[in-house]
C-alpha positions as CSV (number, residue, x, y, z in Angstrom):
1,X,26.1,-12.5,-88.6
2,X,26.9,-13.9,-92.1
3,X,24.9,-16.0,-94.2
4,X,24.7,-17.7,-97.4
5,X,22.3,-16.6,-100.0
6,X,19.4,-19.0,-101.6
7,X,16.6,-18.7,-103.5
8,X,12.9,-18.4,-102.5
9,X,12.4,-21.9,-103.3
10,X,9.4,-24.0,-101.4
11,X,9.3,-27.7,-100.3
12,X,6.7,-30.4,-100.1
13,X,3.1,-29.3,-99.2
14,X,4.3,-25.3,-99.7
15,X,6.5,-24.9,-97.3
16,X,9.1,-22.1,-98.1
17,X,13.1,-22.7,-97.7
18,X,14.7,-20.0,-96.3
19,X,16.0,-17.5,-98.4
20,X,19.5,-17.7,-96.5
21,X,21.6,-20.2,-94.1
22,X,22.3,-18.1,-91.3
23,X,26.2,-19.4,-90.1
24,X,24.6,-19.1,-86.5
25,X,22.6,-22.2,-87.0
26,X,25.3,-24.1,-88.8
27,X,27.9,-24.6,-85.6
28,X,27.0,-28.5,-84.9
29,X,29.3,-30.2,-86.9
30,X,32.1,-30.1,-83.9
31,X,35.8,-31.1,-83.8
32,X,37.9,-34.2,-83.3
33,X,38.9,-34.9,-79.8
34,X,42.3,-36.9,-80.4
35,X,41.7,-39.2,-77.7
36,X,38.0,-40.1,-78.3
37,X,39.5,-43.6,-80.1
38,X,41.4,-44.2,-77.0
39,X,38.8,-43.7,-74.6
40,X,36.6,-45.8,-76.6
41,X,38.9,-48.3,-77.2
42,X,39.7,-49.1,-73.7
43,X,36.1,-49.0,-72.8
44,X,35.1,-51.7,-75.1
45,X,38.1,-53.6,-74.8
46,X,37.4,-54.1,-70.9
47,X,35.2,-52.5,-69.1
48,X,31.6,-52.2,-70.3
49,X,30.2,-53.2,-73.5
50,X,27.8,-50.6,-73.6
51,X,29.9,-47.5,-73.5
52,X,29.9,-46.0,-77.2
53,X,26.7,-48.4,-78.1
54,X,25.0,-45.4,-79.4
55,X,25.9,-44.3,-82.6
56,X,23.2,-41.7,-82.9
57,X,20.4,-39.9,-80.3
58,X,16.8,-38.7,-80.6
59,X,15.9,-36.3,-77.7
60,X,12.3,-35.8,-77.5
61,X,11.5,-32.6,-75.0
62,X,8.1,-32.1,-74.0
63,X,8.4,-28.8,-73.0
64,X,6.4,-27.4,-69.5
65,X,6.6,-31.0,-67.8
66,X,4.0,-33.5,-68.4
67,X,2.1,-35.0,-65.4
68,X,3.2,-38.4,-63.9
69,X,-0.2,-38.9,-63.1
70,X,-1.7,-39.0,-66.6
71,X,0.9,-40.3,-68.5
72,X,3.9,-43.4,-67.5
73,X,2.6,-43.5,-63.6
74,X,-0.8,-44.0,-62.8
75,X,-2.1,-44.3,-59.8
76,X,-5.6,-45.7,-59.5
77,X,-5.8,-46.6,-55.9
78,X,-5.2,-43.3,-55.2
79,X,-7.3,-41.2,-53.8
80,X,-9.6,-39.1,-57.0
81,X,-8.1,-35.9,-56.5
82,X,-4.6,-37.6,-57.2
83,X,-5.2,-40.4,-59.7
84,X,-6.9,-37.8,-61.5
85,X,-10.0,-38.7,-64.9
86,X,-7.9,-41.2,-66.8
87,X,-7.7,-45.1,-66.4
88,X,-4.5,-47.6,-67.0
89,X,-4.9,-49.4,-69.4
90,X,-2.2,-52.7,-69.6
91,X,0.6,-52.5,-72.2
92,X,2.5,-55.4,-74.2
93,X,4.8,-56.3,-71.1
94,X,2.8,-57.5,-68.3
95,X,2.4,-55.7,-65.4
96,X,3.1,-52.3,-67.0
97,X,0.6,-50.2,-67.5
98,X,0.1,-46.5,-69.3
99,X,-2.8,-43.7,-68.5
100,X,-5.3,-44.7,-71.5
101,X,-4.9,-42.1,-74.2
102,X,-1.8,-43.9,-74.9
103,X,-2.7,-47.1,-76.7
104,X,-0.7,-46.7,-79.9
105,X,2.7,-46.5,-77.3
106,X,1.5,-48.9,-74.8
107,X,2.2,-51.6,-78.2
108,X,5.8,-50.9,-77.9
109,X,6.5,-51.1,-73.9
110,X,8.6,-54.5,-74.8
111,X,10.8,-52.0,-76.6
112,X,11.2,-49.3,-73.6
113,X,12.8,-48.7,-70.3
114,X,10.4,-46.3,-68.4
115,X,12.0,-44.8,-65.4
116,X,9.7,-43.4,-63.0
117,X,11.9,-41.6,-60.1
118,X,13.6,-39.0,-62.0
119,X,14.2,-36.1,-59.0
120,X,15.8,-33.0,-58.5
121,X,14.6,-29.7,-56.8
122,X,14.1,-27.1,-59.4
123,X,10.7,-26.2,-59.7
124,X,11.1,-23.1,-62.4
125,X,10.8,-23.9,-65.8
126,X,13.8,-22.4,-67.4
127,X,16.7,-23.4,-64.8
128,X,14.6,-27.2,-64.8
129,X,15.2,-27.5,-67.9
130,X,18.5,-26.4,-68.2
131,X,19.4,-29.2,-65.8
132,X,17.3,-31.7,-67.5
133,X,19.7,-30.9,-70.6
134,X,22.7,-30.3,-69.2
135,X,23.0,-32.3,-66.0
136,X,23.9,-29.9,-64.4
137,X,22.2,-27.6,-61.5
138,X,21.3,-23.8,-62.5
139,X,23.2,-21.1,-60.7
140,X,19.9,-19.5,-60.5
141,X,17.4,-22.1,-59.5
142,X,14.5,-21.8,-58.1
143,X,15.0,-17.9,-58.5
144,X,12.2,-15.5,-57.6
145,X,12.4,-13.7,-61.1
146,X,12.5,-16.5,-63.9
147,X,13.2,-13.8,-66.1
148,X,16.6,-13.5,-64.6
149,X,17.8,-16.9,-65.5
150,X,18.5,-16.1,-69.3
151,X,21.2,-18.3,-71.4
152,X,24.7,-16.9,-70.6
153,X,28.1,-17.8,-72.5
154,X,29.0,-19.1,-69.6
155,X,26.7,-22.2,-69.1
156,X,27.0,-25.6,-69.1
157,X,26.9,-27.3,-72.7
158,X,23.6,-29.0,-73.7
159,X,24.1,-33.1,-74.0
160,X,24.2,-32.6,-77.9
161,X,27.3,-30.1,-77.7
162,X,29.5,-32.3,-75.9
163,X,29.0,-34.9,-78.5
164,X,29.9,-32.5,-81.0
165,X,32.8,-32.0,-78.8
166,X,34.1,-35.0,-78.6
167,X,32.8,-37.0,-82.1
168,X,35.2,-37.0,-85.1
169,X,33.4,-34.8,-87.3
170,X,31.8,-35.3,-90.4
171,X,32.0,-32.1,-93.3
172,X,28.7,-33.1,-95.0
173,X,26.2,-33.3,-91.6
174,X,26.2,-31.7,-88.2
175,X,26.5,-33.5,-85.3
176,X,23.7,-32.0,-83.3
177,X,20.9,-30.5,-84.6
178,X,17.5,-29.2,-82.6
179,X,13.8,-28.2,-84.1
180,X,11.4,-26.5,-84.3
181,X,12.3,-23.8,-82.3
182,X,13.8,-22.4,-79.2
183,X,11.8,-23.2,-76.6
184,X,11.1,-20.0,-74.0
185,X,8.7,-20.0,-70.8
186,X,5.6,-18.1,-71.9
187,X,7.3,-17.6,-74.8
188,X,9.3,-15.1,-73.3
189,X,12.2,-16.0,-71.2
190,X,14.7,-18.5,-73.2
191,X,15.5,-21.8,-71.3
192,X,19.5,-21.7,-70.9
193,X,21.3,-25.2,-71.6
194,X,20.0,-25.4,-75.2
195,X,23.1,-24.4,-76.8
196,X,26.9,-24.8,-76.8
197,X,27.0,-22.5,-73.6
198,X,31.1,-22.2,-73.0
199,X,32.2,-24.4,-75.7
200,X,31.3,-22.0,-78.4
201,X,29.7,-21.3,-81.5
202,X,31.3,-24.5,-83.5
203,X,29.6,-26.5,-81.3
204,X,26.1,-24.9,-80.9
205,X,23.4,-27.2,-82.8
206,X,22.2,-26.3,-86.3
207,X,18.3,-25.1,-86.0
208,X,15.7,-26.1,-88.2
209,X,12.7,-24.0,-87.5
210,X,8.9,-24.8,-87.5
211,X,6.5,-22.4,-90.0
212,X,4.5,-20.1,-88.8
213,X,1.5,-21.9,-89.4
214,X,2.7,-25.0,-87.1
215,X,2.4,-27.7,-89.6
216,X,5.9,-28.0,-91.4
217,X,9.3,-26.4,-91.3
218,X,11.0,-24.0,-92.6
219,X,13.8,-25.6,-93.6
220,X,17.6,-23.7,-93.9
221,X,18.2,-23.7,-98.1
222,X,20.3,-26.3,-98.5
223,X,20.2,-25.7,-101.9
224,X,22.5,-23.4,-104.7
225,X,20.6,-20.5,-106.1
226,X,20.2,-20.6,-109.8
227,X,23.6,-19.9,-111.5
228,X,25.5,-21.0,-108.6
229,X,27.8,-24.1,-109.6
230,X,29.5,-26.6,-107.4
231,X,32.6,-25.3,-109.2
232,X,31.9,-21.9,-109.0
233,X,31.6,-22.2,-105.1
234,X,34.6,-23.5,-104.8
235,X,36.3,-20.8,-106.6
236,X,34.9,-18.5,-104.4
237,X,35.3,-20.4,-101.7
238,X,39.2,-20.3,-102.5
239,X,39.6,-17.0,-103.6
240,X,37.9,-15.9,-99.7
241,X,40.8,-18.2,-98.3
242,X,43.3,-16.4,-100.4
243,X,42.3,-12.8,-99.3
244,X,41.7,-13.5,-95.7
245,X,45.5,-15.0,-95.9
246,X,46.8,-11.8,-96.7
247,X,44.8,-9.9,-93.9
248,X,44.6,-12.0,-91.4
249,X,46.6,-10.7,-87.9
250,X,46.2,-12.1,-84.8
251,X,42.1,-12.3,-83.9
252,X,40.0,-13.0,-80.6
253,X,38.6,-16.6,-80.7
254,X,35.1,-15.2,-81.4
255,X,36.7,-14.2,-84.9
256,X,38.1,-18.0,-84.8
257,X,34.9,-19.6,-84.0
258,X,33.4,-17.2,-86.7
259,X,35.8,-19.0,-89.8
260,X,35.0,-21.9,-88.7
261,X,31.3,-21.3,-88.6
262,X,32.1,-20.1,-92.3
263,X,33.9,-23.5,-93.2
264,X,31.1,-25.4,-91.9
265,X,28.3,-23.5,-93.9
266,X,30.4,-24.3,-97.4
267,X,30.5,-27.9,-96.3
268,X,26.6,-27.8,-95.8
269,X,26.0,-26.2,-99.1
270,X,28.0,-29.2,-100.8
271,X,26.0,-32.1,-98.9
272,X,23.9,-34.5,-100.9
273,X,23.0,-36.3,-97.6
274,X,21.4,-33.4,-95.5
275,X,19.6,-31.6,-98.7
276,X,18.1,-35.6,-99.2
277,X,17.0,-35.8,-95.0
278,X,15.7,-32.5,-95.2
279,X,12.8,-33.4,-98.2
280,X,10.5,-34.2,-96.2
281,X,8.3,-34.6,-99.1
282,X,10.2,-37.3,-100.1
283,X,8.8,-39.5,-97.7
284,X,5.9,-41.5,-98.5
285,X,2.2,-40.0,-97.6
286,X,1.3,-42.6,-95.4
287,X,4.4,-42.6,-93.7
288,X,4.1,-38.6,-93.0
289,X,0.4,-39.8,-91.9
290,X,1.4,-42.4,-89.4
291,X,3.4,-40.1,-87.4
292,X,0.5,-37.3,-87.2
293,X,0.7,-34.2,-89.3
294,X,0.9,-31.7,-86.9
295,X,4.3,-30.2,-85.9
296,X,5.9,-32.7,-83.0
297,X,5.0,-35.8,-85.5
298,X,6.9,-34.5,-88.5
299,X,9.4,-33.5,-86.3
300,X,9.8,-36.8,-85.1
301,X,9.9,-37.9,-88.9
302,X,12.1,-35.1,-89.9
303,X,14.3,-36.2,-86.7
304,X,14.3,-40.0,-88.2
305,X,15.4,-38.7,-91.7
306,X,18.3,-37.0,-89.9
307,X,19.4,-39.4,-87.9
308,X,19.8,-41.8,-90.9
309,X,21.8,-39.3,-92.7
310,X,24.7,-39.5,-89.6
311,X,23.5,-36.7,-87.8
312,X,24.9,-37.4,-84.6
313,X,21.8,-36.3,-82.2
314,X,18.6,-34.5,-82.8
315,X,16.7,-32.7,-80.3
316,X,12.9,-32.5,-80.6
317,X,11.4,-29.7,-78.5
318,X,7.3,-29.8,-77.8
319,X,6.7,-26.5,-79.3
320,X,4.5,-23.3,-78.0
321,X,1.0,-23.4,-79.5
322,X,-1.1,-21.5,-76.5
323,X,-3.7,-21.7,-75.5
324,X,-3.0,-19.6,-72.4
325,X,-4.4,-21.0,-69.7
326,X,-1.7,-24.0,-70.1
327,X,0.9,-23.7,-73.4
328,X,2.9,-26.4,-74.2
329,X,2.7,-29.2,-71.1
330,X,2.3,-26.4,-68.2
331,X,-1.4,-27.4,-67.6
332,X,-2.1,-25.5,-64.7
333,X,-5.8,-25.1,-65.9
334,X,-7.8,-27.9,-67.4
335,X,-5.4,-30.4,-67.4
336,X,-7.2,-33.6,-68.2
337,X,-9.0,-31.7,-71.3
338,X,-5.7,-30.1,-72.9
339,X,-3.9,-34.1,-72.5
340,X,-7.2,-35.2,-73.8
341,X,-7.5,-32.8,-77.1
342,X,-3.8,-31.5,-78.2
343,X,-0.9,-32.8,-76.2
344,X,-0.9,-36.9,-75.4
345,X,-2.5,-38.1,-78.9
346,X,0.3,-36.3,-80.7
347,X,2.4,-37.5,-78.6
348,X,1.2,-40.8,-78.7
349,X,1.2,-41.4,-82.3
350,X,4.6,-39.9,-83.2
351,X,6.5,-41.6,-80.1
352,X,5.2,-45.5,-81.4
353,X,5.7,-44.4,-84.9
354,X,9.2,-43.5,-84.6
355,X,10.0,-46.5,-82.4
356,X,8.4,-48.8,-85.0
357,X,10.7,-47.5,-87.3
358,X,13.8,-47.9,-85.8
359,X,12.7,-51.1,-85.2
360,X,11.9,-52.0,-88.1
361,X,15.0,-50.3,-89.7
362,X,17.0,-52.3,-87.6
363,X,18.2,-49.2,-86.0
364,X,17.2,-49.0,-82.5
365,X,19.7,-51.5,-81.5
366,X,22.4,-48.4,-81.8
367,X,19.8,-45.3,-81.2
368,X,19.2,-43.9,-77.8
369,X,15.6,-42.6,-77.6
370,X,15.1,-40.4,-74.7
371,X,11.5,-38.9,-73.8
372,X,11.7,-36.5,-70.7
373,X,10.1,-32.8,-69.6
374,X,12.0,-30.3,-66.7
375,X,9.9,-31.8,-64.5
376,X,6.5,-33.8,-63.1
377,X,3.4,-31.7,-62.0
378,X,1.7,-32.1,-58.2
379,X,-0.1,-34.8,-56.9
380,X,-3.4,-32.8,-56.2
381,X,-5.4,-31.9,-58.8
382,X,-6.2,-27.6,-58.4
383,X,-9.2,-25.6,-58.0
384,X,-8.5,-24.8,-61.8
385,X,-8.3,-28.9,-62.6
386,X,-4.8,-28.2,-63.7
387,X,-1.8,-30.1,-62.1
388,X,1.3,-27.4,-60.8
389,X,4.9,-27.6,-60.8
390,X,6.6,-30.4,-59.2
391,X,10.2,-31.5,-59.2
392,X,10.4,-33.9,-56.4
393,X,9.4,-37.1,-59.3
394,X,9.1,-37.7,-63.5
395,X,8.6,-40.5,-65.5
396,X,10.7,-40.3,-68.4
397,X,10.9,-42.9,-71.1
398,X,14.3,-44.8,-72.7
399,X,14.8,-47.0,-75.5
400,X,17.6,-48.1,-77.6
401,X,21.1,-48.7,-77.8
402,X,22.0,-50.4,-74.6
403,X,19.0,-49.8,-72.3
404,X,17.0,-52.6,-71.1
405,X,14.1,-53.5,-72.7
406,X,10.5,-54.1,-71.4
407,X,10.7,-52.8,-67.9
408,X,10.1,-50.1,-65.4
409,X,13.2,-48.8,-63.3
410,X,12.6,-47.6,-60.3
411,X,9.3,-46.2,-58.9
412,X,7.0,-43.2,-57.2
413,X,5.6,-43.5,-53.8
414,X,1.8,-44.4,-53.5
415,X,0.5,-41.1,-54.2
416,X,3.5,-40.3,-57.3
417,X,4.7,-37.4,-54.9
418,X,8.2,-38.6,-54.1
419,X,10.8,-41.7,-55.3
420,X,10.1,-44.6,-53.4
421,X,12.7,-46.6,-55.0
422,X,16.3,-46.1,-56.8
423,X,15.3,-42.7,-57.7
424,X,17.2,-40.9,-60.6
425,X,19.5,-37.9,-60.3
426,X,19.8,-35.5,-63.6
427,X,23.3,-35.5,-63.3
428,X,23.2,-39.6,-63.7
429,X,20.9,-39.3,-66.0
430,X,23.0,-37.5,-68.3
431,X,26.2,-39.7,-67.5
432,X,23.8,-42.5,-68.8
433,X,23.5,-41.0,-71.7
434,X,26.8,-39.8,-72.3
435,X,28.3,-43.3,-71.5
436,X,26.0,-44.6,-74.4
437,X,27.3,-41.9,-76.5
438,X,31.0,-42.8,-75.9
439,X,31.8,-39.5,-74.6
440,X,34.6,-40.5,-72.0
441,X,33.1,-40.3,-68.0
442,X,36.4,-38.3,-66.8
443,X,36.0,-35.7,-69.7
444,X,36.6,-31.8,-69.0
445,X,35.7,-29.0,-70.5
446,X,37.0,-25.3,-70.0
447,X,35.4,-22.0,-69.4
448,X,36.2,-19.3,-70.6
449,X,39.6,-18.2,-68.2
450,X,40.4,-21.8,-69.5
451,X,39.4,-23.2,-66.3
452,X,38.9,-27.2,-66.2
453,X,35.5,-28.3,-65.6
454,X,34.0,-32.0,-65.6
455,X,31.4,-32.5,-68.8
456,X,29.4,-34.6,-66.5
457,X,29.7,-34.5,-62.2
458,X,27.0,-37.8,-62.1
459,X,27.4,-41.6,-62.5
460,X,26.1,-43.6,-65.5
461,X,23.7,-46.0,-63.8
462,X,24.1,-49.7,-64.8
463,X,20.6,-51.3,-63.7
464,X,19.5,-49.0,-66.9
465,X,21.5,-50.6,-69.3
466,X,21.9,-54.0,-70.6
């Protein structure tokens, strides 16, 4: 793997830059699809006036599947073992309400589309979320061994890599871009569909990597080390062009994907805009404060800062943190204690934080804001008080760019178990989102014999969008 050397430079609040930019994390900034105008162009000019409304995405992914329950679906006439220790509490929009510990969000719900019949019938954490990313079903679901569904070459391309696919590119910011980490199942197995999958390395997303003590990031050095000119990079830049011309014969695409990769790291050394979205400390104290300082809240920020940079979508993952008995959002044990202390108030803070500031920065009107896990959790509380795995309904949460605004779409049955009404495929999810994106419905990708494949097998579904 090549990198770039840096120096051992540190950011805002100590955090230290990393003393290289590994070309591995660097392969979001895509290619130009020559017919992406068209395709856009006749959409606009006819069919829909949402298709391409999105001119930039924040995923957030709260990894191990969040209960229904105890978040966007209450149920208080259920029975107790189902409705489970929390109350509603009513939002801005009449009618809707939230689980209580999310009062800062429940301000916002004139801003948000929640969708509360999100199926499909995975019920293992890796291949779920695979086809909560991709849209597409895992060859292994529901396998026996999670350990044997591992990321392959093969796979379907995570939502952010078909962008990159298809967006004209610019040289000075990747199009897709994910933090703080690779998410894994115990912290094990990787979840597949997080990367480029078949499309290859220039399309994987560039990472930006949480510190080890949770807080921050440790950020890729964006920076020159001391010595190192814009001029004299570009000699050297030049003179590697020069020698590689002479030597160069005939090379497998993975050596093709590999000068490219090296392209795009050059460009990223040179950009004003990414080194300036990546100072975190640049941003005002109370700012960094009103989104939380812990790790998903500054990731949310850092995710803003991005996003207004032209980064074309960033993926937020809920990151591993223990304890145990339920990491991340897999609360099998003591699930209304874990929602209560580490995961909903985090949550809660940086999710109406970042929508204020769209808002307010009068740029939610053309950002998609997407809020989702693999899946929801059972209706029956355990012997353990933990909620298990359950795929059969989710409640996920939309804003921006095209969706409607203020409602709920869709709904669970009386005990959140199953859809009772227009329930919600992954596969149309994702053509949704894609539609909003302006990546074309009918557009195919190929494996690696070359073989055509759809980017997206489901239907963009219009009673989401305006």
């Amino acid at each position: 793997m090549w990198s770039v050397k840096g120096g051992n430079q540190r950011l805002c609040g100590g955090i230290a830059r990393r003393d290289f930019l590994s070309l591995g994390m660097i392969g979001g900034l895509g290619l130009a699809r020559p017919d992406l105008h068209a395709a856009r162009a006749v959409a606009m000019g006819g069919q829909t006036s949402t298709f391409g409304r999105a001119r930039r995405c924040l995923l957030l992914f709260l990894t191990g599947g969040p209960p229904q329950h105890d978040t966007w679906d209450p149920k208080p006439a259920a029975p107790e073992r189902v409705r489970g220790e929390f109350r509603p509490i009513a939002s801005n929009v009449p009618g809707i309400q939230l689980a209580e510990l999310f009062p800062r969000l429940a301000r916002h719900m004139d801003k948000v589309c929640l969708v509360r019949s999100v199926t499909h019938g995975d019920r293992t954490h890796t291949s779920a979320g695979y086809t909560m990313l991709t849209g597409m079903p895992h060859a292994n679901a529901n396998a026996q061994s999670a350990t044997s569904i591992r990321p392959s070459p093969h796979d379907h391309p995570h939502m952010g890599a078909l962008l990159a696919h298809v967006r004209p590119p610019r040289r000075d910011v990747p199009t897709f871009v994910t933090l703080p980490e690779i998410i894994k199942d115990d912290a094990i197995n990787e979840y597949p569909g997080q990367d480029a999958g078949l499309l290859g390395r220039p399309f994987a997303p560039f990472r930006i990597e949480g510190n080890s003590a949770r807080n921050g990031f440790t950020l890729p050095d964006m920076l020159l080390p001391p010595g190192m000119t814009g001029a004299r990079l570009a000699d050297r830049r030049v003179l590697l062009e020069q020698v590689e011309r002479v030597l160069r014969r005939p090379a497998p695409e993975s050596i093709n994907d590999m000068d490219r990769s090296r392209q795009q790291a050059f460009d990223l050394l040179a950009s004003r805009p990414m080194r300036q979205a990546l100072a975190l400390g640049q941003e005002p104290p109370a700012s960094r404060e009103r989104y939380g300082m812990h790790l998903f809240g500054q990731g949310c920020l850092l995710a803003r800062r991005l996003l207004e940079a032209g980064v074309g979508l960033v993926t937020v993952y809920w990151h591993y943190e223990g304890p145990q008995d339920s990491p991340v959002w897999d609360t099998h044990q003591n699930n209304f204690r874990h929602l209560r202390e580490r995961l909903i108030p985090p949550t809660d803070q940086a999710l109406a934080a970042v929508l204020s500031d769209l808002d307010q920065r009068g740029m939610l009107a053309d950002t998609l804001v997407i809020c989702m896990g693999e899946f929801g959790r059972t209706t029956l509380v355990n012997r353990n008080a933990g909620r298990d795995h359950w795929s059969a309904v989710q409640s996920i949460l939309l804003a921006g760019a095209g969706i409607r605004r203020g409602i709920v779409y869709g709904a669970s049955d009386r005990d959140g178990a199953l859809p009772a009404d227009r329930p919600v495929t992954p596969a149309d999810l994702t053509a949704t989102i894609l539609h909003l994106l302006g990546v074309p419905e009918n557009l195919e990708v190929h494996d690696r014999t070359q073989r055509p494949l759809r980017a997206c097998t489901g239907t963009a579904i219009q009673g989401l969008m305006l």
